[in-house]
N, C-alpha and C positions, 0 to 999 in steps of 0.2 A: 664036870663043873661048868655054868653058865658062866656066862662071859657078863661081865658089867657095865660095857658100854655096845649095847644091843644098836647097832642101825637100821633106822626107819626103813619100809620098803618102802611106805607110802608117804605122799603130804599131807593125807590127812582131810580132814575138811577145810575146803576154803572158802570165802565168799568171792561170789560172781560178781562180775561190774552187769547192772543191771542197763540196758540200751538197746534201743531198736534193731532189731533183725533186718539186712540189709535184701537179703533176698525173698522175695515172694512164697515159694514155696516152701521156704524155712522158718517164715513164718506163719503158716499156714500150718503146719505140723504142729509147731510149738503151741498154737493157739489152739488144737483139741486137743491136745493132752492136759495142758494146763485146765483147759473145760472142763474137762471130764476129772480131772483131779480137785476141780473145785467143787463140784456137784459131788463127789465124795464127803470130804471134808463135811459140805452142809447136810449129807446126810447123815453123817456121825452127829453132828451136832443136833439134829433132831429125834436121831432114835436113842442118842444116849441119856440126853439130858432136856429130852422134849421140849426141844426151842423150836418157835414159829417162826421157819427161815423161808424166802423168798429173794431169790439170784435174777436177776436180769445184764445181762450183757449184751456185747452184740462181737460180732467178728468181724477181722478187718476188712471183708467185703462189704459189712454194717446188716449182714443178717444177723437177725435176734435173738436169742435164745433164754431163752427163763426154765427157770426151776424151781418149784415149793405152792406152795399155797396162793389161792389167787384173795385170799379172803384179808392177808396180808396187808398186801397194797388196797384194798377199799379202806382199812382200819385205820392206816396210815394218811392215807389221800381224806378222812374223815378229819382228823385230828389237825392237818394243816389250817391255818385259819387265815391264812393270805389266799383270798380269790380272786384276785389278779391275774395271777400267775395261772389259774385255771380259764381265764379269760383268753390269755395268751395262747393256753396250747391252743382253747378252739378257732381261734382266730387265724392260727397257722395250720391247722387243721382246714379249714373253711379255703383256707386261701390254696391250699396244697390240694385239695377237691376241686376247685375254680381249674388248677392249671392241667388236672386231670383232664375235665369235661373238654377244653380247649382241643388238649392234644386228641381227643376220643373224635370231635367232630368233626380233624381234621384227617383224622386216617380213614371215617368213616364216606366223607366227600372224595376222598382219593379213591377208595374203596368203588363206589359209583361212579366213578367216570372212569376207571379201570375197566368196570363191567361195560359201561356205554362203547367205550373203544374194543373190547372183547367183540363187541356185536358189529361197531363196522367192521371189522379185520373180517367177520364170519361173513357176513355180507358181501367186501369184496372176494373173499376166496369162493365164494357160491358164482361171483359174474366169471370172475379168470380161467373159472373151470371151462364156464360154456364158454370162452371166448376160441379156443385150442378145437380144429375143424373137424380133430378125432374124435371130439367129444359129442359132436352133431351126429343124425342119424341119418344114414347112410342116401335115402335119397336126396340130402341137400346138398351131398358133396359132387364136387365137379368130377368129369373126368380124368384132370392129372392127381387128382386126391387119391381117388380111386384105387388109381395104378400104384400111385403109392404105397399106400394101406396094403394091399396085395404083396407089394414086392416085401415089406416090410413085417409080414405076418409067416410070408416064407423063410425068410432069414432067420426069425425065431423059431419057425417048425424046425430048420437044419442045427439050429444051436442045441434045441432041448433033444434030439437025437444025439447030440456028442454028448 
């Protein structure tokens, strides 16, 4: 015979306190699964009941991510009747390309006097070379050079024998 006061093993469903994920990479997980569970969802919603769904979000590194129909957002961006606002974006657009070009023509003048300083560094390693008496050929050098170079070509004959 079953017993009539049965104990729960479980709690059951509960609801979560919804709030910000304190750690980075925990929220970085949570943030593609929930994606990808949402890009679900709107494809149920469009294969079962032919809705024209379009998802744009972004992540919290603010890369973008969309999903559905791009014909959507023209349809809608059509129907708005405040052009202002379309003023706006260009204008932050316009001004977000200004600060572009800025930073471009400044990496691009670093860029060229990098390479101008490449060429004197090659320039003086070309003088430093010939400055070293080893590097002269062989009639210019004196005779304590000489002896040198000699004693000094010996000692590597007896090294590469060991």
């Amino acid at each position: 015979m079953a017993s009539s006061s049965k104990t729960k093993k479980s709690k059951g469903r509960r609801n979560t306190e919804t709030k910000m994920l304190e750690k980075e990479i925990a929220r970085q997980v949570t943030f593609t699964k929930l994606s990808s569970n949402i890009v679900k969802q709107g494809n149920e919603l469009r294969t079962l009941y032919g809705a024209e769904i379009t998802l744009i979000f972004f992540s919290p590194e603010g890369q973008p991510f969309s999903y559905g129909d791009p014909s959507v957002i023209d349809r809608y961006l059509s129907d708005v009747k405040d052009t202002s606002e379309d003023a706006v974006v260009t204008a932050q657009c316009n001004a977000r390309i200004a600060e572009l070009n800025i930073e471009y023509n400044k990496a691009l003048k670093k860029l060229e006097a990098e390479k101008k300083r490449g060429k004197q560094l090659a320039e003086e390693r070309k003088d430093n070379n010939s400055k070293y008496w080893w590097d002269r050929p062989v009639d210019e050098l004196s005779l304590e050079q000489l002896e040198t170079l000699v004693l000094r070509l010996g000692e590597l004959k007896i090294q590469l024998k060991d």
